[in-house]
Biopython code that builds the backbone (N, CA, C, O; Angstrom):
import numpy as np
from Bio.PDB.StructureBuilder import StructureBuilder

atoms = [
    (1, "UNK", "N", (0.874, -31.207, 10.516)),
    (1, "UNK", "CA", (1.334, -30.722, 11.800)),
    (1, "UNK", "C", (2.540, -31.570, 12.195)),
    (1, "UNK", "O", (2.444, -32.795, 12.125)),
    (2, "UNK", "N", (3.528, -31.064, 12.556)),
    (2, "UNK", "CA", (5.090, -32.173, 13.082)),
    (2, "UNK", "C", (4.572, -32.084, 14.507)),
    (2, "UNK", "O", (3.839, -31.317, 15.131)),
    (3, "UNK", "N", (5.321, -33.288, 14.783)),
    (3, "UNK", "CA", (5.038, -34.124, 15.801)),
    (3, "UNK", "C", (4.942, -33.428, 16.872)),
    (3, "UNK", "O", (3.991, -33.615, 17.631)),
    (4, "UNK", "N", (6.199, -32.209, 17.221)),
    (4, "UNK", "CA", (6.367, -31.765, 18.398)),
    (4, "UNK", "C", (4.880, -30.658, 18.584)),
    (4, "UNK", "O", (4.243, -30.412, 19.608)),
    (5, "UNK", "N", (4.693, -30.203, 17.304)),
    (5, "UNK", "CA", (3.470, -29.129, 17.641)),
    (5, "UNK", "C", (2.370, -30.196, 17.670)),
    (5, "UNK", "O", (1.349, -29.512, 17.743)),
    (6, "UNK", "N", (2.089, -31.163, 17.659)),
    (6, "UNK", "CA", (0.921, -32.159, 17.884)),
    (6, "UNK", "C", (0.972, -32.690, 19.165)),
    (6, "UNK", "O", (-0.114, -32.815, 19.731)),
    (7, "UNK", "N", (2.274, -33.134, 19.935)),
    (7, "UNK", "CA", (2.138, -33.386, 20.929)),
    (7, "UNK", "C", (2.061, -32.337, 21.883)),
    (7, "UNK", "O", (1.501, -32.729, 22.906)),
    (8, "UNK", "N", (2.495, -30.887, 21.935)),
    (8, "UNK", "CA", (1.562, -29.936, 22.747)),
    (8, "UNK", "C", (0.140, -29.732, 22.622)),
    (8, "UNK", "O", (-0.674, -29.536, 23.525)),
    (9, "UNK", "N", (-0.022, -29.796, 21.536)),
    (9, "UNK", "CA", (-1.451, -29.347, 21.166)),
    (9, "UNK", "C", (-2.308, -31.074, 22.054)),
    (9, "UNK", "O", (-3.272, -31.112, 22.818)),
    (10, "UNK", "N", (-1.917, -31.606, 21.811)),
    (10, "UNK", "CA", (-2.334, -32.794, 22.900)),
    (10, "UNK", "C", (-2.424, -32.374, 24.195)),
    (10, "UNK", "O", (-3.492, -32.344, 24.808)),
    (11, "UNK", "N", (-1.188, -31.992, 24.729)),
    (11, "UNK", "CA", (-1.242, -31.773, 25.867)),
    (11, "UNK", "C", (-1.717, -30.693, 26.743)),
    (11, "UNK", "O", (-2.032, -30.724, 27.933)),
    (12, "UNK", "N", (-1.704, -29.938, 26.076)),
    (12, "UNK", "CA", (-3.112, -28.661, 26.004)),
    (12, "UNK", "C", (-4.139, -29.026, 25.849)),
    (12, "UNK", "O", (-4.831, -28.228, 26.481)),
    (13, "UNK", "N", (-4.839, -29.821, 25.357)),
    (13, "UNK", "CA", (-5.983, -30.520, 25.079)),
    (13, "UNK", "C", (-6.644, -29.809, 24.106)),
    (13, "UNK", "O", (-7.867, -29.720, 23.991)),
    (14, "UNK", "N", (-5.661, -29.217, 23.287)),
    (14, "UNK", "CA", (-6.753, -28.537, 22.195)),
    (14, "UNK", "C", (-6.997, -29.502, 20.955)),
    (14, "UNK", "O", (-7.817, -29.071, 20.144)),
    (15, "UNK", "N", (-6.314, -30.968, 20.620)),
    (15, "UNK", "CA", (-6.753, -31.628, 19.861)),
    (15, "UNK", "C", (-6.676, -33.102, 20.697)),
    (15, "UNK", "O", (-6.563, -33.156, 21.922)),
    (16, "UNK", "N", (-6.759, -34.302, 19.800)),
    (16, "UNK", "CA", (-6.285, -35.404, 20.373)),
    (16, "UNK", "C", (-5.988, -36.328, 19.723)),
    (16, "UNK", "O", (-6.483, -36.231, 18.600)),
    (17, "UNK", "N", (-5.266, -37.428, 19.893)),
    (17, "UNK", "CA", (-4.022, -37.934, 18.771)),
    (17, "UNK", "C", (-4.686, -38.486, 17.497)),
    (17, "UNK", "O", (-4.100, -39.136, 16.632)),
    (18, "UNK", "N", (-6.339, -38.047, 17.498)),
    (18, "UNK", "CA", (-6.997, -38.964, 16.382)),
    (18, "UNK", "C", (-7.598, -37.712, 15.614)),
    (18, "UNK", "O", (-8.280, -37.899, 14.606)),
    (19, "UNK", "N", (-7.336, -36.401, 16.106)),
    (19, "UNK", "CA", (-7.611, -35.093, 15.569)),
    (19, "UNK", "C", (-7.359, -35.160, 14.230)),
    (19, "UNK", "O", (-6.188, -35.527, 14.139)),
    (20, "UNK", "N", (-7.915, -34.972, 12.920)),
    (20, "UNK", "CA", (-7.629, -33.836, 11.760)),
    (20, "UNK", "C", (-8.282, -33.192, 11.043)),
    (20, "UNK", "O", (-9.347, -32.747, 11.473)),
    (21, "UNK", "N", (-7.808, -32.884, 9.510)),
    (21, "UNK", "CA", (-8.526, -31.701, 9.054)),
    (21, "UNK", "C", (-8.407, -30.285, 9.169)),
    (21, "UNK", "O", (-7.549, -29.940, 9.982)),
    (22, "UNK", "N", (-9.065, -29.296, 8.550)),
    (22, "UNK", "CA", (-8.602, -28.188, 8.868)),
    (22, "UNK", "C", (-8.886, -27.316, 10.337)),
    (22, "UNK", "O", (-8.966, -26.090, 10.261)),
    (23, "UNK", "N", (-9.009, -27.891, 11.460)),
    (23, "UNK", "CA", (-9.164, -27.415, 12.807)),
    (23, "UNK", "C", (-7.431, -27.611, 12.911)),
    (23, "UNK", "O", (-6.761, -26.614, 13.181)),
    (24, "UNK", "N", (-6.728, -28.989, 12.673)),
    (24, "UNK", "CA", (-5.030, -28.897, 12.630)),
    (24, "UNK", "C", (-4.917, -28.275, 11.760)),
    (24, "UNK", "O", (-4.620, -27.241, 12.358)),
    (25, "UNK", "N", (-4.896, -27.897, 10.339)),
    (25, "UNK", "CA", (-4.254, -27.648, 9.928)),
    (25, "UNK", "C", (-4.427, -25.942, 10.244)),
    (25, "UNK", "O", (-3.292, -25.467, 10.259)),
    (26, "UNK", "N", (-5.365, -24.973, 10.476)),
    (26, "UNK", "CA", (-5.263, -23.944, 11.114)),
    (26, "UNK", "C", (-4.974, -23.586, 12.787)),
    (26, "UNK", "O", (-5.010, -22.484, 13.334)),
    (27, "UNK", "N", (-4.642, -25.075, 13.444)),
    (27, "UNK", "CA", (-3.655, -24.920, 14.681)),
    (27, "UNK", "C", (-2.038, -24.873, 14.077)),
    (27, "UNK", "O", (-1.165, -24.312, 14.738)),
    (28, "UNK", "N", (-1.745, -25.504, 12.792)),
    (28, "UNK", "CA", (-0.475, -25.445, 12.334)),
    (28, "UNK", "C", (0.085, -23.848, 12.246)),
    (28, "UNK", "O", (0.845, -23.151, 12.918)),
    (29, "UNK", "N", (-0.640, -23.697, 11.165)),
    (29, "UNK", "CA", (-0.566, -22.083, 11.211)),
    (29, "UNK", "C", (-0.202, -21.250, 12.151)),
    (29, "UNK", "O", (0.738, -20.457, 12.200)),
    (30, "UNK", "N", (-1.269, -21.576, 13.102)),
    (30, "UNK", "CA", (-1.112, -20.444, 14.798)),
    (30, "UNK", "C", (0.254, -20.807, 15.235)),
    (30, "UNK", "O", (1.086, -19.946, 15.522)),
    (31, "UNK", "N", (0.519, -22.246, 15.294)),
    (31, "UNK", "CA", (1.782, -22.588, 15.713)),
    (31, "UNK", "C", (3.205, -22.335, 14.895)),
    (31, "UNK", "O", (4.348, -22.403, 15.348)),
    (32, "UNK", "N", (2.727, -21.990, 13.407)),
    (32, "UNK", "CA", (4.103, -21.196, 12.581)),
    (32, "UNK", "C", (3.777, -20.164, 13.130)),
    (32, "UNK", "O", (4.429, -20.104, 14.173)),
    (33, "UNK", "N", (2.986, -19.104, 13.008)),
    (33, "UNK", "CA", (2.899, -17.981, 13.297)),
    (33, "UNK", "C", (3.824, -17.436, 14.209)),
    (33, "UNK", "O", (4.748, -16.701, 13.859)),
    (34, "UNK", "N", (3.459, -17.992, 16.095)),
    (34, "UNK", "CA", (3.999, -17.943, 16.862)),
    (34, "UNK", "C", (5.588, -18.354, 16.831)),
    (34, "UNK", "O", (6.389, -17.475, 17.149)),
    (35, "UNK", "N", (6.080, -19.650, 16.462)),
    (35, "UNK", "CA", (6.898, -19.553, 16.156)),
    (35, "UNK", "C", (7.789, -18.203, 15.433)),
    (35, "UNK", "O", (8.595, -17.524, 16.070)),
    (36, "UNK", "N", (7.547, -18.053, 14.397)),
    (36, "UNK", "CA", (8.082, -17.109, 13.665)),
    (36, "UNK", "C", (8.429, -15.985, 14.556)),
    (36, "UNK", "O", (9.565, -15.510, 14.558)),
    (37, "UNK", "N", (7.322, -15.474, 15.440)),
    (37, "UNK", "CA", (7.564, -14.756, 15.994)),
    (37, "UNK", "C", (8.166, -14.252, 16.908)),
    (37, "UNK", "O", (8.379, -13.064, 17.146)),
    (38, "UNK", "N", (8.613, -15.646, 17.733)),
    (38, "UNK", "CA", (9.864, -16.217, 19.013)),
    (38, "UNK", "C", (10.505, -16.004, 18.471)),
    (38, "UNK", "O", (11.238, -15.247, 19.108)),
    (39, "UNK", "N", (11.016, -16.193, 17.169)),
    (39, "UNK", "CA", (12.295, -16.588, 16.711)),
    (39, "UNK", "C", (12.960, -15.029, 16.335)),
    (39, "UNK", "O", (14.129, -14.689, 16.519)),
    (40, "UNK", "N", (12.055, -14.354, 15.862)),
    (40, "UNK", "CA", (12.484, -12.990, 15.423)),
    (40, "UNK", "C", (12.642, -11.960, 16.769)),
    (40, "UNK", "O", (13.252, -10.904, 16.601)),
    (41, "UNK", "N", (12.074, -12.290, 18.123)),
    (41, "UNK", "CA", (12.047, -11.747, 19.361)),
    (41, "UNK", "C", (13.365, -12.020, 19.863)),
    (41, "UNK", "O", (14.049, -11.098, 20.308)),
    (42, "UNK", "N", (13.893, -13.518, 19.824)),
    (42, "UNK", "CA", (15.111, -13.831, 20.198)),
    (42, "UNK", "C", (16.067, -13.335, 19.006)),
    (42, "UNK", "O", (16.801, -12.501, 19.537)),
    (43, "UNK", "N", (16.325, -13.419, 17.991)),
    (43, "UNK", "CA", (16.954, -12.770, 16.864)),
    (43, "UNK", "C", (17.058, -11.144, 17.666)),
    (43, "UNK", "O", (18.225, -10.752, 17.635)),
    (44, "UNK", "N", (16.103, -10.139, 18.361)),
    (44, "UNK", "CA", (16.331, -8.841, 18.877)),
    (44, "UNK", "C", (17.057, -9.209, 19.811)),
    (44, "UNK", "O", (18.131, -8.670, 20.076)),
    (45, "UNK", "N", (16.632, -10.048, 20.350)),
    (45, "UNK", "CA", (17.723, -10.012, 21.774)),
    (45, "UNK", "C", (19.389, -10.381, 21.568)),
    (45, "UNK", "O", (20.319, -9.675, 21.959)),
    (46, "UNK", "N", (19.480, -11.489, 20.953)),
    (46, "UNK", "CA", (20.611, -11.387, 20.202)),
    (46, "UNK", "C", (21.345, -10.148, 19.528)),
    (46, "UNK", "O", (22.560, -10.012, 19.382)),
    (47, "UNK", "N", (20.676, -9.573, 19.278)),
    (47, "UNK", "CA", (21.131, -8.240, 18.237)),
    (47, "UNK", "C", (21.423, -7.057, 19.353)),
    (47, "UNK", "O", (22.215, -6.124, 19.219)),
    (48, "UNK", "N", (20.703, -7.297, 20.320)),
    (48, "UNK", "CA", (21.180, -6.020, 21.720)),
    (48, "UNK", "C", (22.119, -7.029, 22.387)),
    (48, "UNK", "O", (22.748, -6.549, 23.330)),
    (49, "UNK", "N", (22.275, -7.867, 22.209)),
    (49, "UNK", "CA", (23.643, -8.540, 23.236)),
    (49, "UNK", "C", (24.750, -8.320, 22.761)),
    (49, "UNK", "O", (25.744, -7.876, 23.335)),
    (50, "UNK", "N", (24.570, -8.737, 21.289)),
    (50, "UNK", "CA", (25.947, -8.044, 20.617)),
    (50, "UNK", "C", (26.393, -7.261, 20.405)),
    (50, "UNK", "O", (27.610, -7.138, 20.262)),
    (51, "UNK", "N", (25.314, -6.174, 20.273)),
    (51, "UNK", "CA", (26.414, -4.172, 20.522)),
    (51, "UNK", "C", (26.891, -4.467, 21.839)),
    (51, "UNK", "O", (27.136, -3.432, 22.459)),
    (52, "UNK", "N", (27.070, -5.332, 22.370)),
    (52, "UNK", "CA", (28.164, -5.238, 23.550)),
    (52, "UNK", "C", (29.510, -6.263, 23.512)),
    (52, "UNK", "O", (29.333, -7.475, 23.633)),
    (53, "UNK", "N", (30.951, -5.666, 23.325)),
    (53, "UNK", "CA", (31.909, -6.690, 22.968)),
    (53, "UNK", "C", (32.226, -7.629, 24.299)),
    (53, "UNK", "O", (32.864, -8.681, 24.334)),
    (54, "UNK", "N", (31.531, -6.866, 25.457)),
    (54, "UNK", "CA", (31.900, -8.120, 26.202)),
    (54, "UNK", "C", (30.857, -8.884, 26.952)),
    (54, "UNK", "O", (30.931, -9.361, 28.085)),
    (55, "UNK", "N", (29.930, -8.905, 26.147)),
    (55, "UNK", "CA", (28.740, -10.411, 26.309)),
    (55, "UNK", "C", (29.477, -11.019, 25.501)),
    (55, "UNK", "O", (30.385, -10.668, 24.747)),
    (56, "UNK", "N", (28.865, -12.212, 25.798)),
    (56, "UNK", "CA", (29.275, -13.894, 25.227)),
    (56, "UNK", "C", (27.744, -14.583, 24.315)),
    (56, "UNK", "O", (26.640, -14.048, 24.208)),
    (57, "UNK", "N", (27.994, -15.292, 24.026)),
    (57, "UNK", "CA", (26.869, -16.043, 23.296)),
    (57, "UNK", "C", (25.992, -16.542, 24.862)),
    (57, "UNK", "O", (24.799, -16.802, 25.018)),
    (58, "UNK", "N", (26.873, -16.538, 25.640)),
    (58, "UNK", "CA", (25.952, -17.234, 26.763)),
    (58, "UNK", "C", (25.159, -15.899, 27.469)),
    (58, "UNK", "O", (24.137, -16.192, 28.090)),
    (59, "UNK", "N", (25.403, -14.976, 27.443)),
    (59, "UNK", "CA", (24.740, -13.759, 27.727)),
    (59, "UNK", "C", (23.757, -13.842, 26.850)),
    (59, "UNK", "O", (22.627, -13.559, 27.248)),
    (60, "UNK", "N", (23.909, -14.157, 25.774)),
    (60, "UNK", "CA", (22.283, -13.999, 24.781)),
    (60, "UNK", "C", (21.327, -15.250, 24.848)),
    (60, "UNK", "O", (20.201, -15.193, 24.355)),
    (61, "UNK", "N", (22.001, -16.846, 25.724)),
    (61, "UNK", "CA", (21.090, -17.242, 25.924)),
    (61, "UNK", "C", (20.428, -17.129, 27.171)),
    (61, "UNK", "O", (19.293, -17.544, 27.407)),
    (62, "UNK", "N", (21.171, -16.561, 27.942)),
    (62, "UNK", "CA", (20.557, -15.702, 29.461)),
    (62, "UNK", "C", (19.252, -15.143, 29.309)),
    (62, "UNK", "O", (18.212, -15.334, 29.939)),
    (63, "UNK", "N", (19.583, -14.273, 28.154)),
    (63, "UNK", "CA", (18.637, -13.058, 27.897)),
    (63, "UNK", "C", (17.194, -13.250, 27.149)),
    (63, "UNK", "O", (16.218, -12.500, 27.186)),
    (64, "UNK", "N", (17.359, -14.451, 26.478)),
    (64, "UNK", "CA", (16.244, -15.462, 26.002)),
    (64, "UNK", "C", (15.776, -16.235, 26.627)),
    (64, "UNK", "O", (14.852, -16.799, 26.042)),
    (65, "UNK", "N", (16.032, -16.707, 27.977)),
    (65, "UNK", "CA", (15.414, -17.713, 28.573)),
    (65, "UNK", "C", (15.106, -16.545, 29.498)),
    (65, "UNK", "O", (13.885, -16.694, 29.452)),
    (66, "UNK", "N", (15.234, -15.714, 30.135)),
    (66, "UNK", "CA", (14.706, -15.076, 30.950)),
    (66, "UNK", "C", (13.777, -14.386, 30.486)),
    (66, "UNK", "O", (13.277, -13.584, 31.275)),
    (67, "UNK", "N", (13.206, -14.439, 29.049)),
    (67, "UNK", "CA", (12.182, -13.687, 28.449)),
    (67, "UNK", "C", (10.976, -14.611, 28.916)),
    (67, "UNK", "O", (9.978, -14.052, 29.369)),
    (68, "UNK", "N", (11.007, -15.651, 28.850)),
    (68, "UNK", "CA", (10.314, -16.597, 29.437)),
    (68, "UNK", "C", (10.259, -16.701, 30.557)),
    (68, "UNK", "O", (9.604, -17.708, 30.826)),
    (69, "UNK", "N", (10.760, -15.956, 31.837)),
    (69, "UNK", "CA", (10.598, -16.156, 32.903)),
    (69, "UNK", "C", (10.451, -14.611, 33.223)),
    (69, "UNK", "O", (11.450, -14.010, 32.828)),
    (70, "UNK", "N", (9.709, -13.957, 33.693)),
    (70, "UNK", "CA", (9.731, -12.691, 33.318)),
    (70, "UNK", "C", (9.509, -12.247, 34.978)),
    (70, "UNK", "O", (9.444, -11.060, 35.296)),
]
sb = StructureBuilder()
sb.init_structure("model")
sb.init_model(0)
sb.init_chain("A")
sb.init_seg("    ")
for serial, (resi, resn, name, xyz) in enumerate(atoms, 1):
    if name == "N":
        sb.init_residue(resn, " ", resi, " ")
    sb.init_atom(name, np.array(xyz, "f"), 0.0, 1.0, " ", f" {name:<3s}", serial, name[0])
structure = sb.get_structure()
């Protein structure tokens, strides 16, 4: 598990810094998973910002952070 997905998972309290085994290593997973899946959500949004010639790159990070704020 890298650090940054260990220290949420801390702070969520779903493990704790003396956690292992396969309970992390199938929180790793959930946490590629998800990942992967942000990444390909923002990759769409990107991809509808740009059929437009006059958004900016900063229009597509508009449009990604407001996915998160909904």
């Amino acid at each position: 598990m890298n650090e940054r997905d260990k220290e949420l998972a801390v702070q969520c309290r779903l493990i704790t810094s003396s956690t292992k085994g396969i309970y992390v290593d199938t929180l790793q997973e959930f946490a590629d998973l998800i990942r992967a899946d942000e990444c390909e959500a923002c990759a769409k949004v990107c991809d509808e910002v740009g059929e437009h010639p006059s958004l900016t790159p900063r229009h597509c990070a508009e449009a990604i952070r407001a996915r998160a704020n909904p």
